[in-house]
Backbone atoms as SQL, in Angstrom:
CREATE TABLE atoms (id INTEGER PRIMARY KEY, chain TEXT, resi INTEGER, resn TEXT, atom TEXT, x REAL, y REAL, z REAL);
INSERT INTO atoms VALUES
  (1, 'A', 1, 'UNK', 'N', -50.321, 219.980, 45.654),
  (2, 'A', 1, 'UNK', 'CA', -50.101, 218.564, 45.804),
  (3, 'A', 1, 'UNK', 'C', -50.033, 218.251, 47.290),
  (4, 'A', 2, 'UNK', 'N', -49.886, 217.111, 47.459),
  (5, 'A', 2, 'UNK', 'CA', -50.298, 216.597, 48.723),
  (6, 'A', 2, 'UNK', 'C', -48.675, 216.380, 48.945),
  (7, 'A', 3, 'UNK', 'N', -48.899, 216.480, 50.729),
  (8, 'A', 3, 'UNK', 'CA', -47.285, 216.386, 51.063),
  (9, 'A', 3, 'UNK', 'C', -47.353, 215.090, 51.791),
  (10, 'A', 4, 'UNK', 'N', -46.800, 214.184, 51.505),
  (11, 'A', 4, 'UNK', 'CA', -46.562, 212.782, 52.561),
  (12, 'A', 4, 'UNK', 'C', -45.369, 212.588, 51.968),
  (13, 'A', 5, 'UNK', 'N', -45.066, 212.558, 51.430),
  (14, 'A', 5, 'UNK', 'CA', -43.108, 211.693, 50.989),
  (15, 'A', 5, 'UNK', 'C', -42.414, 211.947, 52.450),
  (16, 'A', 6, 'UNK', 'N', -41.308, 212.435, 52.220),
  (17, 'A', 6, 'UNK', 'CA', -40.331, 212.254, 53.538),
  (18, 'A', 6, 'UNK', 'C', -40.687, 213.438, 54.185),
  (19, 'A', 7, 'UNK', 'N', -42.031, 213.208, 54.204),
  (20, 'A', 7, 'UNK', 'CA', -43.145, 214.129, 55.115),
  (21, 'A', 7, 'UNK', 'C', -43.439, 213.139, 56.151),
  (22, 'A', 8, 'UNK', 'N', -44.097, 212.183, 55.675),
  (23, 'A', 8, 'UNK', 'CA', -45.054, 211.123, 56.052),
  (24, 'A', 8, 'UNK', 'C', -44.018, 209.919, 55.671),
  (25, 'A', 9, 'UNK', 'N', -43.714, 209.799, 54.367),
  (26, 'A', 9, 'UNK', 'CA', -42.709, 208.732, 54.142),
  (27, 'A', 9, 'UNK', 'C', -40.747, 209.419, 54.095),
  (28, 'A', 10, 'UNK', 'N', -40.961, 209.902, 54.652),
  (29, 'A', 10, 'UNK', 'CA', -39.406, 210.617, 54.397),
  (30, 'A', 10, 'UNK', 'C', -38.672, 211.123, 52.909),
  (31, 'A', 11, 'UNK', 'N', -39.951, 211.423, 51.939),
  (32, 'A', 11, 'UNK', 'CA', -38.967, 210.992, 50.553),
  (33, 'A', 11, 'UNK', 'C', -39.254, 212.546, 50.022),
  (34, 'A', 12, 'UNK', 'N', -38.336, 212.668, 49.461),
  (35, 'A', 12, 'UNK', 'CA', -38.016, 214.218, 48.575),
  (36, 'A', 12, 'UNK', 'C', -39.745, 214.052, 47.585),
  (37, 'A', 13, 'UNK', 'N', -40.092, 215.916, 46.799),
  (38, 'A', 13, 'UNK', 'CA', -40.940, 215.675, 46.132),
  (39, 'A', 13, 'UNK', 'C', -40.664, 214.522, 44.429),
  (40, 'A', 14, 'UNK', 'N', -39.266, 214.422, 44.003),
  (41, 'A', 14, 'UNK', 'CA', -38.672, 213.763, 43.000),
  (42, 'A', 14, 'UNK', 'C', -39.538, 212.543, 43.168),
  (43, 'A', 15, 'UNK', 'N', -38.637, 211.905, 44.684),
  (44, 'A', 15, 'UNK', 'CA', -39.100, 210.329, 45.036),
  (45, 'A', 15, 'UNK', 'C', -40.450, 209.991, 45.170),
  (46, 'A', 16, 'UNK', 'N', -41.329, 210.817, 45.436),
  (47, 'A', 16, 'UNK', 'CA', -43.163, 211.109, 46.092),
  (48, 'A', 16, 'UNK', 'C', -43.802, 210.478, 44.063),
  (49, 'A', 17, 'UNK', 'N', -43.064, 211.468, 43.415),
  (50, 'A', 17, 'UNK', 'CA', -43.600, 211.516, 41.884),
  (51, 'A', 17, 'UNK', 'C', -43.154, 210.319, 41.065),
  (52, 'A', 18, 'UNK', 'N', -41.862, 209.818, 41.583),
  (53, 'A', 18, 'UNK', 'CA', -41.365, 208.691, 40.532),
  (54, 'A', 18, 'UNK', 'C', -40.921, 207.259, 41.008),
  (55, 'A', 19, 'UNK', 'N', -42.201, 207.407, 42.337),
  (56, 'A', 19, 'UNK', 'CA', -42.235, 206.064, 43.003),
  (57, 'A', 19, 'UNK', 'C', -43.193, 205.073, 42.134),
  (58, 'A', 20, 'UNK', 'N', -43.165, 204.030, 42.575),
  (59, 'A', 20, 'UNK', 'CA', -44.634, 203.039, 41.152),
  (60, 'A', 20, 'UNK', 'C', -45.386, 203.144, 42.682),
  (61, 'A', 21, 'UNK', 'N', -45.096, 203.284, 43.695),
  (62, 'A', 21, 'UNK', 'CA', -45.926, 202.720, 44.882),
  (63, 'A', 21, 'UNK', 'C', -46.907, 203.367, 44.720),
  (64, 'A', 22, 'UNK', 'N', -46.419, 204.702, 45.607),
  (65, 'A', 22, 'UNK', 'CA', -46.893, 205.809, 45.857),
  (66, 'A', 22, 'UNK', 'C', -47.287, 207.201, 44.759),
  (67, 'A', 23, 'UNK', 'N', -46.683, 207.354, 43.704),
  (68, 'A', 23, 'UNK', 'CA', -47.425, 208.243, 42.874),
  (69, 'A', 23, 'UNK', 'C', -48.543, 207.816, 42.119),
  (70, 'A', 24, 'UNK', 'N', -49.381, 206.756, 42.720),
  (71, 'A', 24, 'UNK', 'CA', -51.063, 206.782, 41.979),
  (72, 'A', 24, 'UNK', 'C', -51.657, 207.135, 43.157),
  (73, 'A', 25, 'UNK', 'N', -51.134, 207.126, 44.504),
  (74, 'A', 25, 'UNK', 'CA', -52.317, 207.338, 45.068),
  (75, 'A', 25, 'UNK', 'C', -51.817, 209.177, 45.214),
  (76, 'A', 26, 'UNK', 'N', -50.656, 209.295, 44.735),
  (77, 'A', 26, 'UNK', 'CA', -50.615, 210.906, 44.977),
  (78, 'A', 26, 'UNK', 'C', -51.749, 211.780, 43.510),
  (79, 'A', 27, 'UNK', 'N', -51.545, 210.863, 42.293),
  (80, 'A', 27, 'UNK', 'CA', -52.297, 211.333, 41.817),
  (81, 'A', 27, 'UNK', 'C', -54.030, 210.928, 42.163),
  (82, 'A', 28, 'UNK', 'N', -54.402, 210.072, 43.326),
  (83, 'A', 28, 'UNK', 'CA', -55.276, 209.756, 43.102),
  (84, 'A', 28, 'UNK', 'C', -55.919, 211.121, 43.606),
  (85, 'A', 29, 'UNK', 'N', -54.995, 211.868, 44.808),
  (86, 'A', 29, 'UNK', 'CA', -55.501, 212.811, 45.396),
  (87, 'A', 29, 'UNK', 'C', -55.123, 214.040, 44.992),
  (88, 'A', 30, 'UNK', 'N', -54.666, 214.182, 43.661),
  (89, 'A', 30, 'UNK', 'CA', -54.519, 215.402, 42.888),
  (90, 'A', 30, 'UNK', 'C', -56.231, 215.427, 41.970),
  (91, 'A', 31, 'UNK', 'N', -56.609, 214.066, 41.745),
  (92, 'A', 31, 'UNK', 'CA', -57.546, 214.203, 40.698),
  (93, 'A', 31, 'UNK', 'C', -58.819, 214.679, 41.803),
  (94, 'A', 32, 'UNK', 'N', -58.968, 214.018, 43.226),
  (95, 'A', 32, 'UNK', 'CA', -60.408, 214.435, 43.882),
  (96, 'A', 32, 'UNK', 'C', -59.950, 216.222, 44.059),
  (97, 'A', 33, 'UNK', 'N', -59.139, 216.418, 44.369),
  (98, 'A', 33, 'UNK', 'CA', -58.687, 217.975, 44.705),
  (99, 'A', 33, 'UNK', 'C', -59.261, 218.443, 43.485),
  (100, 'A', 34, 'UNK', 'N', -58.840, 218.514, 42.367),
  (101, 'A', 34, 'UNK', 'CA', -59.610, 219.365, 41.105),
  (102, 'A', 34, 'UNK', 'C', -60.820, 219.120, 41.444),
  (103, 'A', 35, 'UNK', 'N', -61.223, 217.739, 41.381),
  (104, 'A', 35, 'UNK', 'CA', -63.254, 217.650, 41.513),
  (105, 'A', 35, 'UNK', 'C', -63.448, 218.505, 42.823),
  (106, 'A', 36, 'UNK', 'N', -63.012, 218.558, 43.622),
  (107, 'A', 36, 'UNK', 'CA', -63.177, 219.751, 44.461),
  (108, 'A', 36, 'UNK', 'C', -63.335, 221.142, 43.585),
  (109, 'A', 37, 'UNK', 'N', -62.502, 221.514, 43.241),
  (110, 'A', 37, 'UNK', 'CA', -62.261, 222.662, 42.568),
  (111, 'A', 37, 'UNK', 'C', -63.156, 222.655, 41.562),
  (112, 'A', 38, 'UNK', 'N', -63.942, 222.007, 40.887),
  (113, 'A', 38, 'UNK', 'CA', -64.828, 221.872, 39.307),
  (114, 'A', 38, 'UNK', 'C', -65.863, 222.538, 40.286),
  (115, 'A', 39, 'UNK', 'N', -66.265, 221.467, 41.640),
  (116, 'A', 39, 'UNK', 'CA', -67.224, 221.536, 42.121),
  (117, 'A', 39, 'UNK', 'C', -67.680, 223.072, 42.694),
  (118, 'A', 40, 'UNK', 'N', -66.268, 223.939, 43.265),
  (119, 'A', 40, 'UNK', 'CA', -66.280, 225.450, 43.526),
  (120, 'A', 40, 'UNK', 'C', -66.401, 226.601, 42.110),
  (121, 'A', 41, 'UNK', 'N', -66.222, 225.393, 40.819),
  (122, 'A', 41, 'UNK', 'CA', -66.133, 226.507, 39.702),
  (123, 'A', 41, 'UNK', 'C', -64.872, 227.143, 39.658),
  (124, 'A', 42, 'UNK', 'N', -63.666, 226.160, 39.990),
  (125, 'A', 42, 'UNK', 'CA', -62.069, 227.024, 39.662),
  (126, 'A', 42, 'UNK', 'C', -61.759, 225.960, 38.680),
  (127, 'A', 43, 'UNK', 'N', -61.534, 226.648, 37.774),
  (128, 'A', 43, 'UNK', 'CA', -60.817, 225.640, 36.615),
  (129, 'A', 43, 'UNK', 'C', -58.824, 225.702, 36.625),
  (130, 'A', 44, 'UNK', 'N', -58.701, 224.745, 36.662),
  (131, 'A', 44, 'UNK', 'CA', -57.530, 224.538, 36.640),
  (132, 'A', 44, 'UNK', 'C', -56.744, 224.004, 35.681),
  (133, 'A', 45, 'UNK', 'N', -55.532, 224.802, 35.256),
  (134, 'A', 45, 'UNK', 'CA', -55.306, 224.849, 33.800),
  (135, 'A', 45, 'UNK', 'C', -53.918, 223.348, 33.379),
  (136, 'A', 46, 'UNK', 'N', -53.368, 223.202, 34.640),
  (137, 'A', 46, 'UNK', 'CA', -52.067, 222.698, 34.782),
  (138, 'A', 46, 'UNK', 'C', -52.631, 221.334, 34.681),
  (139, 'A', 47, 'UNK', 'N', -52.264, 220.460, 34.084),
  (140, 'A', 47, 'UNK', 'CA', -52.640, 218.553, 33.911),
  (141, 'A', 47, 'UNK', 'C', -52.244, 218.405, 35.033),
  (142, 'A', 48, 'UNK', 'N', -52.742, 217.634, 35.646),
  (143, 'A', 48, 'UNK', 'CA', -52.225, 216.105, 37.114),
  (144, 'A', 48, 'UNK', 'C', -50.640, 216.100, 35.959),
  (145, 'A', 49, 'UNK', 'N', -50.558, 215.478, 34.993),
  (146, 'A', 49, 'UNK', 'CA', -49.371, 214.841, 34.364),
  (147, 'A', 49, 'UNK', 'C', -48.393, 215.906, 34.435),
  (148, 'A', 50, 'UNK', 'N', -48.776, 217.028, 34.154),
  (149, 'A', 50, 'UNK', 'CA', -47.855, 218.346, 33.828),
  (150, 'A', 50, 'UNK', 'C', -47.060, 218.265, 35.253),
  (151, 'A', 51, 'UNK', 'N', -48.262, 218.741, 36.250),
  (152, 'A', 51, 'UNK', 'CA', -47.387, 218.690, 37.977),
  (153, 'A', 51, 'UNK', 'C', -46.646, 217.391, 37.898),
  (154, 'A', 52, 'UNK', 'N', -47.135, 216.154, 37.646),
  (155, 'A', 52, 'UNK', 'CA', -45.726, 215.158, 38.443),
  (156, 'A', 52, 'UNK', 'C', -44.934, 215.259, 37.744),
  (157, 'A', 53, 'UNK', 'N', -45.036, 215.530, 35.889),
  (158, 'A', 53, 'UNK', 'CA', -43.640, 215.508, 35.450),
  (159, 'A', 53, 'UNK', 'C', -42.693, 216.795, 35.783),
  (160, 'A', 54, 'UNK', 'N', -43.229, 217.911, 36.728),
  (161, 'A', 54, 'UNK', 'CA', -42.642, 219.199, 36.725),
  (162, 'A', 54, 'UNK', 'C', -42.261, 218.099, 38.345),
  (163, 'A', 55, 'UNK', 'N', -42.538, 218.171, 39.254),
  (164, 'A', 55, 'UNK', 'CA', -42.837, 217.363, 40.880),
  (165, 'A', 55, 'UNK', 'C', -41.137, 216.639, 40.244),
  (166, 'A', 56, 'UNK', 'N', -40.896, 215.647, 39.400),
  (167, 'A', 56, 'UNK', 'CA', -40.161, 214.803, 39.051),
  (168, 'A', 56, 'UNK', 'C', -38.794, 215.082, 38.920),
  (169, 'A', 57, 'UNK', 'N', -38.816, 216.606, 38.050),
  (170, 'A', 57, 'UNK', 'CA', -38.053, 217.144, 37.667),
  (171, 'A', 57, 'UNK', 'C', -37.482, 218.281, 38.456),
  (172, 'A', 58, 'UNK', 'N', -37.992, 218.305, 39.867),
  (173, 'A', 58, 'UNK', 'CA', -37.462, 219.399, 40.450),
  (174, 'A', 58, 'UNK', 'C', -36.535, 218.383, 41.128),
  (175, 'A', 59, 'UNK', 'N', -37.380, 217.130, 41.504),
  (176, 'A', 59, 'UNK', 'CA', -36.131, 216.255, 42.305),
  (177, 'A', 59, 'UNK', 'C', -35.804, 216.117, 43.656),
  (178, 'A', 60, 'UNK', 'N', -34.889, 216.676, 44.176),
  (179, 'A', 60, 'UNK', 'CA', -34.530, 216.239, 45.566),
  (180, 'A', 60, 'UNK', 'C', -35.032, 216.936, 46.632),
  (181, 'A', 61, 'UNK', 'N', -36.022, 218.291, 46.238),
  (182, 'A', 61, 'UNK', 'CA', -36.606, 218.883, 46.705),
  (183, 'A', 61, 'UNK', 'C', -37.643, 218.738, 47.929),
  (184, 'A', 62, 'UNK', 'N', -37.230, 219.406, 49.117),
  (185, 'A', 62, 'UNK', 'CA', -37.861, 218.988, 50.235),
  (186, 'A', 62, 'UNK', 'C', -39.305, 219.679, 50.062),
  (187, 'A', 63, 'UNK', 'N', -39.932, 218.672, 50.574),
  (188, 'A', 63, 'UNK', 'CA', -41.550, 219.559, 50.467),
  (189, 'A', 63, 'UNK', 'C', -41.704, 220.364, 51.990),
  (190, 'A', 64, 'UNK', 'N', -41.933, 221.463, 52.308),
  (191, 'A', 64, 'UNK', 'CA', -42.322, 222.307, 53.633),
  (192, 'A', 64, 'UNK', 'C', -42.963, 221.282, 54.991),
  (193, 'A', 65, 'UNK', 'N', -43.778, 220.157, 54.141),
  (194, 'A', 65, 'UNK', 'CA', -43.918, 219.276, 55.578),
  (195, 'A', 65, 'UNK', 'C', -42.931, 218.461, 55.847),
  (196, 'A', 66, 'UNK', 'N', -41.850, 217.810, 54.880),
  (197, 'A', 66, 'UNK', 'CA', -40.680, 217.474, 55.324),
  (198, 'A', 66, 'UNK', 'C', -40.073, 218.422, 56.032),
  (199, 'A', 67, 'UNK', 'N', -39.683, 219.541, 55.800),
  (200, 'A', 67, 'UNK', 'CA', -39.056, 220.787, 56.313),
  (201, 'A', 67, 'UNK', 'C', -39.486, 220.856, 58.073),
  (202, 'A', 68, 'UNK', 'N', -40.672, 220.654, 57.609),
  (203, 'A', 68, 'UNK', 'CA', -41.374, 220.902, 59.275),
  (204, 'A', 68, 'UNK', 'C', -40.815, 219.280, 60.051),
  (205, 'A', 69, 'UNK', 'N', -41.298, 218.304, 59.943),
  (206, 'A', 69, 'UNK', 'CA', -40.623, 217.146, 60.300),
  (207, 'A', 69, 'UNK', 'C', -39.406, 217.174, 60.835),
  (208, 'A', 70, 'UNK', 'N', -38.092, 217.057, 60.079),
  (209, 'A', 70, 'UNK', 'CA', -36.982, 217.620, 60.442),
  (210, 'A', 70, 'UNK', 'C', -36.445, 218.596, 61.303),
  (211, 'A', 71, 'UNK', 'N', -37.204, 219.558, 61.659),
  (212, 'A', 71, 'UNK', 'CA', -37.147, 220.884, 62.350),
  (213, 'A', 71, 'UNK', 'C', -37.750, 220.195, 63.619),
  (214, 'A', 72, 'UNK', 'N', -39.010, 219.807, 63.666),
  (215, 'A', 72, 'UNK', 'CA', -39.508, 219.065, 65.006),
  (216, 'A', 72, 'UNK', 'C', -40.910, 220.098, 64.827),
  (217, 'A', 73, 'UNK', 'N', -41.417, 220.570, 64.193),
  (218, 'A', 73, 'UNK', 'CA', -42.381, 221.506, 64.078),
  (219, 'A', 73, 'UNK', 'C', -43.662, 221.069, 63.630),
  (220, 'A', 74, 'UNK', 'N', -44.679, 221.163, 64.313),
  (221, 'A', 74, 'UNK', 'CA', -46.300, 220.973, 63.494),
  (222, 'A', 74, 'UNK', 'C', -46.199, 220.537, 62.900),
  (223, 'A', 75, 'UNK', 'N', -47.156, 219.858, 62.149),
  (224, 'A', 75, 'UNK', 'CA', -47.194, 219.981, 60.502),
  (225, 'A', 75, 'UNK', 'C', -48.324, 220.673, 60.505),
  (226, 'A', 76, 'UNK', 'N', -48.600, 220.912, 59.238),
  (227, 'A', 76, 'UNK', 'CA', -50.015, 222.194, 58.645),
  (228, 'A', 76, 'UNK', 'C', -50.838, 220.973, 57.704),
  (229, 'A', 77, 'UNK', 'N', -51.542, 220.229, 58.324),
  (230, 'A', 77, 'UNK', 'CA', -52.358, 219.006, 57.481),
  (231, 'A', 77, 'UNK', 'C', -53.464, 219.596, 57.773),
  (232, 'A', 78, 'UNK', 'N', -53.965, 220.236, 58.622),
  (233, 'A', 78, 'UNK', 'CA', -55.135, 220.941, 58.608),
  (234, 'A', 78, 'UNK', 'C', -55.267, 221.591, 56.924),
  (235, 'A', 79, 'UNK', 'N', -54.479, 222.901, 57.351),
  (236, 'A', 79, 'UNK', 'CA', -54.648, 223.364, 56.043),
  (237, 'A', 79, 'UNK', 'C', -54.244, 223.118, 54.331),
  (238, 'A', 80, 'UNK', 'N', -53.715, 221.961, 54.786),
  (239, 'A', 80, 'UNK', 'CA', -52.994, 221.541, 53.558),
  (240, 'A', 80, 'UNK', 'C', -53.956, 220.343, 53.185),
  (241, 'A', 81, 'UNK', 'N', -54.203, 219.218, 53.575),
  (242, 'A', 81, 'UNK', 'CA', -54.703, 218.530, 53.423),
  (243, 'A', 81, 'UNK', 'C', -56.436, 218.396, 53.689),
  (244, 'A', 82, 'UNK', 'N', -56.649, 218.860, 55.021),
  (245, 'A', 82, 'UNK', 'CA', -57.713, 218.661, 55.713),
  (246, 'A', 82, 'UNK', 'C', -58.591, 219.386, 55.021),
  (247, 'A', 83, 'UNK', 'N', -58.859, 221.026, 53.882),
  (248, 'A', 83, 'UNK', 'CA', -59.391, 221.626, 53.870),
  (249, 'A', 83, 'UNK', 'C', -59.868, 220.832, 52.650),
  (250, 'A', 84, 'UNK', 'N', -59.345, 220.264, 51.724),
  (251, 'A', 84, 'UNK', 'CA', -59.860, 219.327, 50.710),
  (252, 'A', 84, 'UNK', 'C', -60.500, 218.472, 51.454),
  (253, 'A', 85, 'UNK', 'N', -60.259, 217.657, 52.472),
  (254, 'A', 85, 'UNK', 'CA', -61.462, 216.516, 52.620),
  (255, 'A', 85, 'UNK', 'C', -62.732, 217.644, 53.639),
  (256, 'A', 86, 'UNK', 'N', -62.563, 218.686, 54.062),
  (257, 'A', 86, 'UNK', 'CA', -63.871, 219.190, 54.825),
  (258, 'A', 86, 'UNK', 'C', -64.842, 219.848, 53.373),
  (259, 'A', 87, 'UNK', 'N', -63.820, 220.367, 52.475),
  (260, 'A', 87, 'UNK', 'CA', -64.817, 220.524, 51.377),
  (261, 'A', 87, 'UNK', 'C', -65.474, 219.803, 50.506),
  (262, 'A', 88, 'UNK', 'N', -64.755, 218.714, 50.389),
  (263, 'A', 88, 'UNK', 'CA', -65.130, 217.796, 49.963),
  (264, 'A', 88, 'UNK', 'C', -66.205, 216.795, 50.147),
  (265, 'A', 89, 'UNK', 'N', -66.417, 216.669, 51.590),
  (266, 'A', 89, 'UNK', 'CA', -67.481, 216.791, 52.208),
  (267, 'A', 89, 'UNK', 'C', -68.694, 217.437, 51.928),
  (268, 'A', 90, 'UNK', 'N', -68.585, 219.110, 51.938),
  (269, 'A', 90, 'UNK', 'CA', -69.399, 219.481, 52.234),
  (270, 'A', 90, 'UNK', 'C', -70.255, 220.166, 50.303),
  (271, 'A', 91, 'UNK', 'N', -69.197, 219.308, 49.720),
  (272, 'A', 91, 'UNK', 'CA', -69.797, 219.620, 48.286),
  (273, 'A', 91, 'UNK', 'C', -69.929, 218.289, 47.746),
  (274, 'A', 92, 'UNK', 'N', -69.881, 216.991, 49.157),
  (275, 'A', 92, 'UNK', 'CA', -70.488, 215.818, 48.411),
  (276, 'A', 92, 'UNK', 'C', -69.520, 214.876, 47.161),
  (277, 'A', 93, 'UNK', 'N', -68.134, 215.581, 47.346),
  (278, 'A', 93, 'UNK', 'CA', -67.131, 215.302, 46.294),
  (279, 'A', 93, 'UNK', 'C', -66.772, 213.846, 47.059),
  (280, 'A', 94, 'UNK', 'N', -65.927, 212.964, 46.378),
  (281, 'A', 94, 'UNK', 'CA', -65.833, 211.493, 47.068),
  (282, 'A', 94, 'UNK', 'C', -64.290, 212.094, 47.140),
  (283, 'A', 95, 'UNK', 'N', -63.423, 212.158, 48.208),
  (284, 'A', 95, 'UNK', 'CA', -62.466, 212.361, 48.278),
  (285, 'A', 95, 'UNK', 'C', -61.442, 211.500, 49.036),
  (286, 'A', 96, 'UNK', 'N', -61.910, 209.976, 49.113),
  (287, 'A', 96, 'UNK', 'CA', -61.522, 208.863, 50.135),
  (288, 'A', 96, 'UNK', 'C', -60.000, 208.663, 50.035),
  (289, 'A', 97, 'UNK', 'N', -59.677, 208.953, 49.075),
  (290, 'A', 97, 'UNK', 'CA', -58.169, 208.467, 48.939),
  (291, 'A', 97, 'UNK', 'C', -57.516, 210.124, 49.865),
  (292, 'A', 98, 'UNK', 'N', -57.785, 211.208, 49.844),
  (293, 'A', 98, 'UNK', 'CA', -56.906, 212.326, 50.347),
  (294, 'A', 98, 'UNK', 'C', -57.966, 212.159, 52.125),
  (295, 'A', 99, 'UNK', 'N', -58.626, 211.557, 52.231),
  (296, 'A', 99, 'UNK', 'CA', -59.363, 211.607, 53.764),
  (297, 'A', 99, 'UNK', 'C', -57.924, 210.243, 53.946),
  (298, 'A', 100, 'UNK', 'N', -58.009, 208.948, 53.451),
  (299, 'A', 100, 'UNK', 'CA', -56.813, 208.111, 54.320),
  (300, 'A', 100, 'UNK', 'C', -55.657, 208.807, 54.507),
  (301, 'A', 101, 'UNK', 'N', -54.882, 208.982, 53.250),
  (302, 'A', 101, 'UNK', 'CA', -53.872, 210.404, 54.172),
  (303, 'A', 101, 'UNK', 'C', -53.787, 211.305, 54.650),
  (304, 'A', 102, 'UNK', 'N', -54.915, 211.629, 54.803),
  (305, 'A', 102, 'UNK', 'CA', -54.731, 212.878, 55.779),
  (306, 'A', 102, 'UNK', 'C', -55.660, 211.761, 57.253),
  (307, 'A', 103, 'UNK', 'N', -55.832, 210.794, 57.640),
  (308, 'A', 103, 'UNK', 'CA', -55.618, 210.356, 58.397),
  (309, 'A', 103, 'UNK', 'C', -54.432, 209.714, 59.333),
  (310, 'A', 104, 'UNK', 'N', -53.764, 209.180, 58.355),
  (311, 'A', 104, 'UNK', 'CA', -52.339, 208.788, 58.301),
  (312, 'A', 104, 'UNK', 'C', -51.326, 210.019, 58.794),
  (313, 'A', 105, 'UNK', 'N', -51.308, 211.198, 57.818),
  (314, 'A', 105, 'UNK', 'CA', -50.738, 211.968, 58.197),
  (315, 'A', 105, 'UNK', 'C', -50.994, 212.724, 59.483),
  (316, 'A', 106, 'UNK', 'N', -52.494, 212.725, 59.974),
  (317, 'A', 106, 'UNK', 'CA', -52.619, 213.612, 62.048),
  (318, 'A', 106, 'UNK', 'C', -52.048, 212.347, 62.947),
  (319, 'A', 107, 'UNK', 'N', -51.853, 210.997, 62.355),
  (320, 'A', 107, 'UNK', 'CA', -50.993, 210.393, 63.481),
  (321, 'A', 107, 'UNK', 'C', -49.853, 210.593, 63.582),
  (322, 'A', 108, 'UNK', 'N', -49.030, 210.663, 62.228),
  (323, 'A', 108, 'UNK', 'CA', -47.843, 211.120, 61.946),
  (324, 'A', 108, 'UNK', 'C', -47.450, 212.469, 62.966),
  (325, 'A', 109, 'UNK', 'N', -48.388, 212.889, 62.769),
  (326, 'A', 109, 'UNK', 'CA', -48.515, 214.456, 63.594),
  (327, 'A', 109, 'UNK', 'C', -48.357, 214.414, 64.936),
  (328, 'A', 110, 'UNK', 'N', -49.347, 213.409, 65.269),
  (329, 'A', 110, 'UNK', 'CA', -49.511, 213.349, 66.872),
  (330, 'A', 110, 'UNK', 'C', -48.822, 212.457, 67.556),
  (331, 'A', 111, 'UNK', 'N', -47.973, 211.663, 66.574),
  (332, 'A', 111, 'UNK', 'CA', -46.835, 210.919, 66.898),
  (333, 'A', 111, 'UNK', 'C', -45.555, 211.745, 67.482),
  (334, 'A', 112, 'UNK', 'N', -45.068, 212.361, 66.177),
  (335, 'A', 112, 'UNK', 'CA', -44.182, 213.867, 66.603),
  (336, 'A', 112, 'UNK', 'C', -44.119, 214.048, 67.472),
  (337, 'A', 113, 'UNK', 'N', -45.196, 214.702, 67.999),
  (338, 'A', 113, 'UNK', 'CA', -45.396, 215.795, 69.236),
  (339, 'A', 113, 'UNK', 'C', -45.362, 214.889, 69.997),
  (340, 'A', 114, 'UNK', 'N', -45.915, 213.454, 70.482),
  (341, 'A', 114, 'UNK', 'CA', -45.704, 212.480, 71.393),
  (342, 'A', 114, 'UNK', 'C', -44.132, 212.587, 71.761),
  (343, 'A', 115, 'UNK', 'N', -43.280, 212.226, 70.815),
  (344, 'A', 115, 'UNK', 'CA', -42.081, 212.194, 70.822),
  (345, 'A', 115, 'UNK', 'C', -41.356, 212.868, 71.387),
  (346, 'A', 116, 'UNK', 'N', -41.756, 214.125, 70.786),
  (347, 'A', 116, 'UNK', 'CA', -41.209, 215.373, 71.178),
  (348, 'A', 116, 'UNK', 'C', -41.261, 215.921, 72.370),
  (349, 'A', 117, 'UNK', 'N', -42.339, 215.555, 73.574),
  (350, 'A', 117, 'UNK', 'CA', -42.866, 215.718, 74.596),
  (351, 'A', 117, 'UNK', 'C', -42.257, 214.668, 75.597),
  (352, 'A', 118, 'UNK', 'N', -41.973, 213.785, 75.260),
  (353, 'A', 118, 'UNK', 'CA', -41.119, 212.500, 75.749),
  (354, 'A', 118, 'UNK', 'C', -39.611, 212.791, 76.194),
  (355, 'A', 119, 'UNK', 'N', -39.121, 213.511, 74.911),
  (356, 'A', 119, 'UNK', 'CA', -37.499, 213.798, 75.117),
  (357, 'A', 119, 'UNK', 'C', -37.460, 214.926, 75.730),
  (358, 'A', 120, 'UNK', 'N', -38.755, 216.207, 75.555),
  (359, 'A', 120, 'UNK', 'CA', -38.543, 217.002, 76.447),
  (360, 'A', 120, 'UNK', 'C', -38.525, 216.789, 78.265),
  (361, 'A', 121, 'UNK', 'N', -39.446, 215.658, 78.837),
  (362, 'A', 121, 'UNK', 'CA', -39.241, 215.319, 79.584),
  (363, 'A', 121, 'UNK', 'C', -38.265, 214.915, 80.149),
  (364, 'A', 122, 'UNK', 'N', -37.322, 214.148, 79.241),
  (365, 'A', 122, 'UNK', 'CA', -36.040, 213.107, 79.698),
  (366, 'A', 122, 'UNK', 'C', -35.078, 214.620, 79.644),
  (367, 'A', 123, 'UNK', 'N', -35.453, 215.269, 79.566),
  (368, 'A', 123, 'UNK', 'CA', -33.742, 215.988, 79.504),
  (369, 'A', 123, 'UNK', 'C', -33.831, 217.017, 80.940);
């Protein structure tokens, strides 16, 4: 699954899954990720529905790019995100909804490190 909650939006994986906002476009980018995957020939056994109602039920659970956020650390949108829209690409899959967040998310990124580079200065 894609990490933006209180990654990108600050919100646990619970809040990411049982928002009305934001969990269609999380599933929008669970569903191009499989067409990715059809398109490599990996079948994938787990429903979109199965993950958010499991996503839902774990709850307050920080996702690793929140983790990183908090810490002041990278994030990994390259490999987390980015490798679905370069394949996606390159197998012609329409993957527009996980290319805007993962646009969203390298500013998020390069915001950070702006930040972070700022206060390292001031001190």
């Amino acid at each position: 699954m894609v990490r933006v909650g209180r990654t990108g939006l600050r919100s646990t994986l619970g809040e990411l899954a049982g928002d009305e906002l934001v969990a269609p476009t999380v599933r929008a980018m669970m569903t191009e990720t499989l067409a990715v995957a059809a398109q490599l020939g990996i079948a994938v056994e787990v429903s979109i529905e199965r993950r958010i109602d499991g996503a839902r039920r774990v709850g307050d659970h920080k996702t690793s790019t929140l983790q990183d956020i908090e810490a002041g650390r990278p994030l990994e949108v390259d490999c987390i995100i980015g490798a679905v829209v370069e394949l996606g690409d390159l197998l012609g899959v329409d993957v527009s909804t996980t290319r805007h967040v993962y646009g969203l998310t390298k500013m998020l990124d390069r915001a950070i490190r702006r930040d972070a580079e700022r206060l390292a200065i001031a001190v």
